[in-house]
N, C-alpha and C positions, 0 to 999 in steps of 0.2 A: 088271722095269724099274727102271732106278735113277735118282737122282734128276737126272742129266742129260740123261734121255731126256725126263723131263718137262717139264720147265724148256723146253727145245726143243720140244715139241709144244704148250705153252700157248702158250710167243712165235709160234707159227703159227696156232693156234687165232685168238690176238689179231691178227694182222694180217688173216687172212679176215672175220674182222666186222668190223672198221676200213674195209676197203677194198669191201665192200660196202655198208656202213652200216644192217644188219639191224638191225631192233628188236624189241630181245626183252622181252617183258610176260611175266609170271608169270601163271597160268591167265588165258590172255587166246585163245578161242575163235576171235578171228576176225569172228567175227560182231558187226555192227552194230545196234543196238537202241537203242529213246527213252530206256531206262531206263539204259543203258549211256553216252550221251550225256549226262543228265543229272548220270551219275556223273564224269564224264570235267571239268564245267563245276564241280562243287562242288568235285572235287580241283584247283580251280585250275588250268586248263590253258589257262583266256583270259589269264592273264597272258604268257606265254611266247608269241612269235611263231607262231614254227616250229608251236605244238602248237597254237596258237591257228585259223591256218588249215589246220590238217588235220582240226581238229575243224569248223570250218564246211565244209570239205567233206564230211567223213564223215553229219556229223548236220543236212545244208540241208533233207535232203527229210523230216526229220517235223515233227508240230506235236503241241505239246502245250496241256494248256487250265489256262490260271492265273484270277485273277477277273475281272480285265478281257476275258477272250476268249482265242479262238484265237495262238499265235503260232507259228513256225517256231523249232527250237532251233538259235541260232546265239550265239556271245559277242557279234556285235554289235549282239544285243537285249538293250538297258540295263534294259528293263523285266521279262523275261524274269530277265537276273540279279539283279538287284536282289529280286525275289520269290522266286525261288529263295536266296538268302543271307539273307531277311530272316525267312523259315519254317525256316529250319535255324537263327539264333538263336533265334527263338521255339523250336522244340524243346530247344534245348542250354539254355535256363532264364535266356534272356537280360532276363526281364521279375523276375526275382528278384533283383536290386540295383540300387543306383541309376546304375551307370554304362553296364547294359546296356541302362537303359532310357533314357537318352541317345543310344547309339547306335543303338537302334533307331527312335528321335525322328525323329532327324538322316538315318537312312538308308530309314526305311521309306515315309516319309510319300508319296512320289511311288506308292506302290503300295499306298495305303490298307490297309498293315500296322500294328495301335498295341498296344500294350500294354495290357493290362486298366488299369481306374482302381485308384490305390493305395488302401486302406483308409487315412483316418485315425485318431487319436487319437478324434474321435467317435464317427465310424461303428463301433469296434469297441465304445463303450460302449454304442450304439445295440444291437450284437449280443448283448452281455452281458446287457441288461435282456429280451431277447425270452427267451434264453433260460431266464433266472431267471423268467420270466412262466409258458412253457409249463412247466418243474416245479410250478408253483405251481398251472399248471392241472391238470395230472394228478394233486396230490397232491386239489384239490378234485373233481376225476372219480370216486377212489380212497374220499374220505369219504362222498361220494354216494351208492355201489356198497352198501362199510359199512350206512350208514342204510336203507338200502332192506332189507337181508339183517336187519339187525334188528328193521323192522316185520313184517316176515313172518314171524319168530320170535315176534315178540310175539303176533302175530294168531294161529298156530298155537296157541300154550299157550294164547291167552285160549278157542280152541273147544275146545282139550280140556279145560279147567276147566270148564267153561260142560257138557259132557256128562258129567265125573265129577259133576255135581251140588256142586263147591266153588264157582264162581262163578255167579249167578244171572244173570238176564238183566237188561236196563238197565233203571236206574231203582232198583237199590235198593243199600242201605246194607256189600254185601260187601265192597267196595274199601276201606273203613274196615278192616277187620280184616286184610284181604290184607298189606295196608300195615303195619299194626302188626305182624302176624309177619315181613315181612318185614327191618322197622327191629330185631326183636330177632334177629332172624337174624344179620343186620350187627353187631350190638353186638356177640354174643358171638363171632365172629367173629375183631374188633377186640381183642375184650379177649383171646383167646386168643393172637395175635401181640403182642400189648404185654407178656404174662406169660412168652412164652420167650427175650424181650431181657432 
């Protein structure tokens, strides 16, 4: 085939869909669905006449359910689009600057769509202080834990003192001398890292 065979078989290709007026959609099944209507009104197709009433004919007979209730999906439910446009900015991160959140001020409010409340300058110092609090608690949780693991070591050694026969039972003058060995313990210790500086 050469390329004037071509050229003549597309200029007829093109006038048989011209003169039928076929429309051709890209994987487009055929089939009618809510979810396929709904797709049909986000891509914009209430704006355009022509596509505008094909689509309330095609999509009169379902209903789908927004907050306010049941409606029928047609472009000539304001409320219908309006929530539908107003949950796809909510999606696309329209509540993350300040101009989206204007527009969704402005366009949501009939379909009691709002934007979460902005944090301010306080409220974040408000969050700051909670969470330097709960460090502050966990580190005094942490000390707690500590203390406890240390009484229980101390109470261990003081029974096994107390059954080697080096600490006597209460009431007498042991803990004097425990103490003193212990304070020369420490000294020489001390004096041993002071003599390799």
């Amino acid at each position: 085939m050469n390329i004037n065979q071509l050229l003549i078989l597309t200029l007829f290709l093109f006038i048989y869909v011209s003169i039928n007026h076929i429309n051709i959609y890209e994987n487009f099944t055929g089939e009618v669905t809510e979810a396929s209507c709904i797709e049909r009104i986000l891509n914009y197709e209430c704006i355009d006449e022509d596509k505008k009433k094909q689509l309330n004919e095609d999509c009169s007979m379902f209903e789908f359910y927004i907050d306010t209730g049941m409606v029928n999906i047609s472009c000539d439910d304001k409320i219908l689009y309006d929530w539908l446009f107003c949950t796809k900015m909510l999606s696309e991160g329209a509540c993350e600057c300040s101009y989206g959140r204007k527009q969704v001020a402005g366009m949501c409010d009939e379909v009691d769509i709002t934007c979460p409340a902005e944090l301010q300058s306080k409220d974040l110092a408000i969050i700051e202080k909670i969470q330097e609090l709960q460090t502050e608690s966990q580190k005094c949780v942490n000390v707690q834990r500590k203390e406890k693991e240390l009484f229980g070591i101390a109470s261990t050694l003081k029974t096994m003192m107390e059954e080697r026969g080096i600490l006597e039972k209460e009431g007498t003058n042991n803990y004097i001398w425990i103490i003193v060995i212990i304070v020369v313990i420490i000294g020489l210790i001390l004096f041993f890292i002071n003599k390799k500086k």
